[in-house]
C-alpha positions as CSV (number, residue, x, y, z in Angstrom):
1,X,-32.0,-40.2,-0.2
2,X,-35.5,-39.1,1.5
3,X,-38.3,-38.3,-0.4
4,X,-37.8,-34.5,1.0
5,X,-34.2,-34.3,-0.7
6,X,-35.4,-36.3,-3.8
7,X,-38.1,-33.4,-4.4
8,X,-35.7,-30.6,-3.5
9,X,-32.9,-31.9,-6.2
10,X,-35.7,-31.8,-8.5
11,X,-36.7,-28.5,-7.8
12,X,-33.2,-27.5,-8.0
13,X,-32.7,-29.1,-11.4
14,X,-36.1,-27.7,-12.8
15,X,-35.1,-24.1,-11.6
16,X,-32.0,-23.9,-13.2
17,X,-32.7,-25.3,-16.7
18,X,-35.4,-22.0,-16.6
19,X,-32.5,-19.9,-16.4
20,X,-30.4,-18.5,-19.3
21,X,-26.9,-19.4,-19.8
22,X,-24.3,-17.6,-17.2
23,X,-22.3,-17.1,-20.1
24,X,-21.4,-17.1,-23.9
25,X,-19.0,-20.4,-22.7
26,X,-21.3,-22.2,-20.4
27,X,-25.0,-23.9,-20.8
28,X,-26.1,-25.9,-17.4
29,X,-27.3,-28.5,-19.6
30,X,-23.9,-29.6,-20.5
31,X,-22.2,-32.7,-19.1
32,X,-18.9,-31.0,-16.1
33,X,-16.0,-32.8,-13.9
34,X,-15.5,-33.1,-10.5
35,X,-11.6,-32.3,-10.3
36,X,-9.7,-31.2,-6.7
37,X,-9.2,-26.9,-6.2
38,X,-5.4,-26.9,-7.1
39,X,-3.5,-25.2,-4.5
40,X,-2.5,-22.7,-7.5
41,X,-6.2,-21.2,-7.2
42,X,-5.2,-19.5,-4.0
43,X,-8.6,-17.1,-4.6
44,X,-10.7,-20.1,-3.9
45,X,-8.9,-21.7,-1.2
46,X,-10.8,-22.3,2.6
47,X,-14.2,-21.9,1.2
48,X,-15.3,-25.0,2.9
49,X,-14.9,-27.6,0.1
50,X,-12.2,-29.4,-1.4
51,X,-14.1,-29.7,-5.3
52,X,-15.0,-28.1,-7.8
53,X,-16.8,-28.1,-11.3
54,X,-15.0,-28.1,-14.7
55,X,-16.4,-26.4,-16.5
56,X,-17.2,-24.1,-14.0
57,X,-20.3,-21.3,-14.4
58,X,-17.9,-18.5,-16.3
59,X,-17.5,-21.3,-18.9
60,X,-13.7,-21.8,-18.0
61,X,-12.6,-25.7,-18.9
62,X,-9.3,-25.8,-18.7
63,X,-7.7,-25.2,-15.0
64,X,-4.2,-23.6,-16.0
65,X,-5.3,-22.3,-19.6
66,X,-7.8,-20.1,-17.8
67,X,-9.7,-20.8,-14.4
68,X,-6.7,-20.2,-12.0
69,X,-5.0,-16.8,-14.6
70,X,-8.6,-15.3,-15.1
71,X,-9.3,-16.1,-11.2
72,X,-6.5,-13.2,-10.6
73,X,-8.4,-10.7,-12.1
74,X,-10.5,-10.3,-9.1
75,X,-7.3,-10.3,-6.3
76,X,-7.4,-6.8,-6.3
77,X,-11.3,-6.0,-5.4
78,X,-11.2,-9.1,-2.8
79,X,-8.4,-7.1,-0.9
80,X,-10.3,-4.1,-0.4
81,X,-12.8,-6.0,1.8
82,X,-15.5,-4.5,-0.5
83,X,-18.0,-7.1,0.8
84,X,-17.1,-9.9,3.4
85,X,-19.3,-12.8,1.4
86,X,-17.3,-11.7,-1.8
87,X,-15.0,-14.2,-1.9
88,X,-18.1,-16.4,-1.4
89,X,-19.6,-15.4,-4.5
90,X,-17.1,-15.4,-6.6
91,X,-15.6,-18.7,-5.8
92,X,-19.3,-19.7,-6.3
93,X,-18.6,-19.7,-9.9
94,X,-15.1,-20.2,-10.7
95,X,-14.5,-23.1,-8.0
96,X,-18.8,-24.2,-8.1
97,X,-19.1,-26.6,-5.2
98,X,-19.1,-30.5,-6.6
99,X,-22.0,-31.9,-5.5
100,X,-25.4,-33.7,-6.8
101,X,-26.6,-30.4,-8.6
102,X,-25.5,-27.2,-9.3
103,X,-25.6,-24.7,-6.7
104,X,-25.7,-21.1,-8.1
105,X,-25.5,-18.1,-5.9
106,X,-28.8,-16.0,-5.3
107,X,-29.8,-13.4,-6.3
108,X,-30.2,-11.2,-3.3
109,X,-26.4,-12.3,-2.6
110,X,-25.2,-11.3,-5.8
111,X,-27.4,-8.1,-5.4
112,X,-25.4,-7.5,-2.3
113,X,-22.1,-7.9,-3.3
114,X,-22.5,-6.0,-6.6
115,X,-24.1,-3.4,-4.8
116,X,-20.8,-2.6,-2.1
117,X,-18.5,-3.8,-4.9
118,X,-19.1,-2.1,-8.4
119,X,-18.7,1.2,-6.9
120,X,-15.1,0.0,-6.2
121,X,-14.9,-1.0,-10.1
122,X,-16.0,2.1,-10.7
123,X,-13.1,3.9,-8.8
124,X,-10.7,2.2,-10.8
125,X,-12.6,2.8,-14.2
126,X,-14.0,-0.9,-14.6
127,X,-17.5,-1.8,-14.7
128,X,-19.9,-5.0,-13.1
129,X,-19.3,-7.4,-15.9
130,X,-22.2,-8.4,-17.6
131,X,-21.5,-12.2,-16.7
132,X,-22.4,-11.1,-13.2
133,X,-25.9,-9.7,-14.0
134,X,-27.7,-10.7,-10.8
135,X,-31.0,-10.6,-12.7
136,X,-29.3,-14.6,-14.4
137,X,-29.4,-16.1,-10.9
138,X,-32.6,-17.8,-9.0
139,X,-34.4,-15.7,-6.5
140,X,-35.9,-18.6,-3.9
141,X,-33.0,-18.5,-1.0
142,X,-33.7,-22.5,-0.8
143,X,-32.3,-23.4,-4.0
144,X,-29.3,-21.3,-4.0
145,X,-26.0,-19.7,-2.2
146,X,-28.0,-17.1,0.1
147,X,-26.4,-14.5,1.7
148,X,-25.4,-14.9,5.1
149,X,-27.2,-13.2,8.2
150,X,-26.7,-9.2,8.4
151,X,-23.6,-8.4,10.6
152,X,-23.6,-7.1,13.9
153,X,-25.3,-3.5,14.1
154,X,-22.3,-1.7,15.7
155,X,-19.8,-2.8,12.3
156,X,-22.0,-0.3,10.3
157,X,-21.5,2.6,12.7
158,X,-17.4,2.0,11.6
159,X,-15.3,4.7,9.5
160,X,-15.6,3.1,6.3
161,X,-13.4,3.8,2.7
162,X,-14.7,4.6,-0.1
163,X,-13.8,6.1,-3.4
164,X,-13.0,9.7,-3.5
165,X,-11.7,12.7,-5.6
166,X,-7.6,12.9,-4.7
167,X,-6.7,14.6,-1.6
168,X,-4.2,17.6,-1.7
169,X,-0.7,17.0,-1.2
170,X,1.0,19.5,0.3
171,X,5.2,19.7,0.2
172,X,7.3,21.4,3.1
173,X,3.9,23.3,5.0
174,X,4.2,26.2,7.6
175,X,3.7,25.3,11.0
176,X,0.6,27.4,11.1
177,X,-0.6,25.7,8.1
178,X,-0.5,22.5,9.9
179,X,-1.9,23.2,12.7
180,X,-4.9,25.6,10.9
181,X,-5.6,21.7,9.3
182,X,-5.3,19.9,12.4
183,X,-8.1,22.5,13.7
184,X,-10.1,22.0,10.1
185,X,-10.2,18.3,10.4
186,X,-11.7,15.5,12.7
187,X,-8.3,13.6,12.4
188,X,-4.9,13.5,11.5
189,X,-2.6,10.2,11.3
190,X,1.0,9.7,10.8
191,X,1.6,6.7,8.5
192,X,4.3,5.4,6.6
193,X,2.7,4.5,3.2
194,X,4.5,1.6,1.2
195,X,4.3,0.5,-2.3
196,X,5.5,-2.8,-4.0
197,X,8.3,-2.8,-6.5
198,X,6.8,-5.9,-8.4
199,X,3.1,-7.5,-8.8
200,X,2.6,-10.1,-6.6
201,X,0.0,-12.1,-4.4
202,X,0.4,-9.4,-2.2
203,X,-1.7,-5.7,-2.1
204,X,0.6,-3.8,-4.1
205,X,0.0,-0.8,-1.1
206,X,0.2,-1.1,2.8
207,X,0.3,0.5,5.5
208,X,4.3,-0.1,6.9
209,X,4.1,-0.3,10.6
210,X,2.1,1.6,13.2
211,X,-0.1,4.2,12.8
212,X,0.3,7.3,15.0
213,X,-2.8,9.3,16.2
214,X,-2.2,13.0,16.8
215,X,-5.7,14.0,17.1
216,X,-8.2,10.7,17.0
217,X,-11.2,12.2,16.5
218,X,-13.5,9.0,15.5
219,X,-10.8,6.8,14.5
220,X,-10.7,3.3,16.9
221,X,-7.2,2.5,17.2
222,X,-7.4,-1.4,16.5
223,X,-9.5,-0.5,12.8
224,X,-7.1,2.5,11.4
225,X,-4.3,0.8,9.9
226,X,-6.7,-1.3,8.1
227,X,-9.1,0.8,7.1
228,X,-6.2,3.0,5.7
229,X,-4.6,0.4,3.4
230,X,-8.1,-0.4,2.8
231,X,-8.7,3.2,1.3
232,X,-5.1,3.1,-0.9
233,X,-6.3,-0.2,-2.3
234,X,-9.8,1.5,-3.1
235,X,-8.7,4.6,-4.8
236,X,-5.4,3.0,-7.0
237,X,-4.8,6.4,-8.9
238,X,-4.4,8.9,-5.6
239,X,-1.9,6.0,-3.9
240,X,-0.3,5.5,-7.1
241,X,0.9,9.0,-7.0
242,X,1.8,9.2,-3.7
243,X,4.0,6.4,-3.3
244,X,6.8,4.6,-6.3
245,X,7.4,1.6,-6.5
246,X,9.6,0.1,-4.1
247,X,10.0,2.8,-1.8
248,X,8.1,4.2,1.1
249,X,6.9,7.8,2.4
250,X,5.7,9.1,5.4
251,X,3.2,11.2,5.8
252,X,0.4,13.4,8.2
253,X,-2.8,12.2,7.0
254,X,-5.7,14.5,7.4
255,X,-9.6,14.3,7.1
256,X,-13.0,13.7,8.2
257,X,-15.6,11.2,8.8
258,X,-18.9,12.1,7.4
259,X,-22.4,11.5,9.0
260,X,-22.4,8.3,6.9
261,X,-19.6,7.1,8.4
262,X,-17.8,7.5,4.8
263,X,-13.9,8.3,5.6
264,X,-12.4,11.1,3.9
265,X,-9.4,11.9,3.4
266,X,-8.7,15.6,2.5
267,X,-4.9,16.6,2.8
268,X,-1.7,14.7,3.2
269,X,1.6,16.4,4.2
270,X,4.7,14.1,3.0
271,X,7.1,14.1,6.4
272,X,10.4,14.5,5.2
273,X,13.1,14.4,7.7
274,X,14.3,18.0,6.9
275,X,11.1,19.3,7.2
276,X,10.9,20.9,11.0
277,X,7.5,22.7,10.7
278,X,5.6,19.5,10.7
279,X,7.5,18.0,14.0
280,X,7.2,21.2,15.8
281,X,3.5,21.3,14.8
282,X,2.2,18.4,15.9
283,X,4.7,18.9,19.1
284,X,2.8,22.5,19.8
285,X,-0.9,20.2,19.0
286,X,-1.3,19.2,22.3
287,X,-1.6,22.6,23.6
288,X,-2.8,24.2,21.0
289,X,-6.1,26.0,21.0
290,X,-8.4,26.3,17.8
């Protein structure tokens, strides 16, 4: 090993005995295990490494008794997309990397993360957990999991989810009604909205085949279908009451895009196959003058 890497081990090593313990269960002075990512810790898998630390920084020692069950907890907020290094940081410290010292996450990367994700938490009445308190990790970006370049500037000019106060639902509409939204709004999907009968690996909510523009508005084709599932898996309690288990529901989405680029969705008109006033509405659309 170089003198170079010598000193930065050391200064590794010296920077993380200053910090506090990540948890009630862990202390970085301790003695941990190289053991193999099982296949069963699917939340961890193609990070980039094949090993990881027992125990690892939440204090978990025991793989099946609570790294891989307690991993699941976080399935849910990784699905939304809520940050794309996410996965990165979390697998940070429930798979640590096994190598010659610890490697934590920074700070700024945990700042990041918390700061697109807890709002999500928040949507579905959880908060940050204190184990995550980004003021416990190191601050130099050389001695740590630093957060990766910013992303291209077009990706933040994209409709984005976020959480939001239910949207109307609105049974059996006249076909003025609909087309008085259609004017209202900058755009209006069909979608067929699925739920799950039973939990699984899976999103428990997609988006069940394609997604039908009748007025765009700011939408991109190629982004909607995801960005829609993205929104059901943000805001749990409006898709839980729009769709039971096991069954699916069409429906005319409505809404706007905000000057933040913030997607909103306003209205939603379940399309049910009796119901003529929607067809002929969207039918009449094309002509239609507001």
């Amino acid at each position: 090993m170089s003198v170079a890497a010598v000193f930065l081990a050391l200064s590794v090593a010296m920077a993380l005995l200053a910090l506090p313990c990540l948890s009630s269960g862990f202390d970085l002075g301790q003695s941990t295990r190289c053991v193999a990512i099982p296949s069963r810790l699917t939340l961890c898998q193609n990070v980039g490494y094949s090993e990881m630390r027992l125990p690892n920084f939440l204090g978990h020692s025991s793989l099946d008794g609570e790294v891989v069950p307690r991993s699941e907890d976080w399935r849910s907020l990784l699905q939304t997309g809520c940050h794309p290094q996410a996965q990165a940081f979390l697998c940070s410290l429930i798979a640590p990397v096994c190598l010659d010292t610890f490697v934590l996450p920074c700070r700024s990367l945990c700042t990041a993360v918390r700061d697109s994700c807890a709002p999500v938490l928040a949507c579905q009445g959880q908060a940050w957990p204190e184990a995550l308190d980004c003021a416990r990790f190191p601050a130099e970006e050389d001695m740590c999991l630093s957060p990766h370049p910013k992303f291209p500037q077009f990706t933040k000019d994209l409709p984005k989810p976020a959480c939001q106060n239910c949207p109307s639902v609105e049974e059996y509409p006249t076909m003025k009604g609909v087309l008085d939204t259609l004017c209202q709004h900058d755009f209006a999907v069909t979608a067929k909205l699925h739920r799950r009968r039973l939990p699984s690996g899976e999103p428990e909510f997609q988006v069940d085949g394609r997604v039908e523009f009748i007025r765009q508005g700011p939408l991109l084709p190629y982004d909607t279908q995801h960005l829609l599932q993205q929104w059901l898996l943000i805001n749990l309690r409006c898709a839980h009451a729009l769709v039971r288990p096991g069954r699916s529901q069409l429906y005319l989405i409505v809404g706007t895009v905000q000057a933040d680029t913030t997607l909103a969705i306003t209205r939603l008109f379940p399309w049910h196959k009796k119901d003529a006033n929607i067809a002929t509405a969207t039918r009449k659309w094309k002509h239609h003058r507001c």
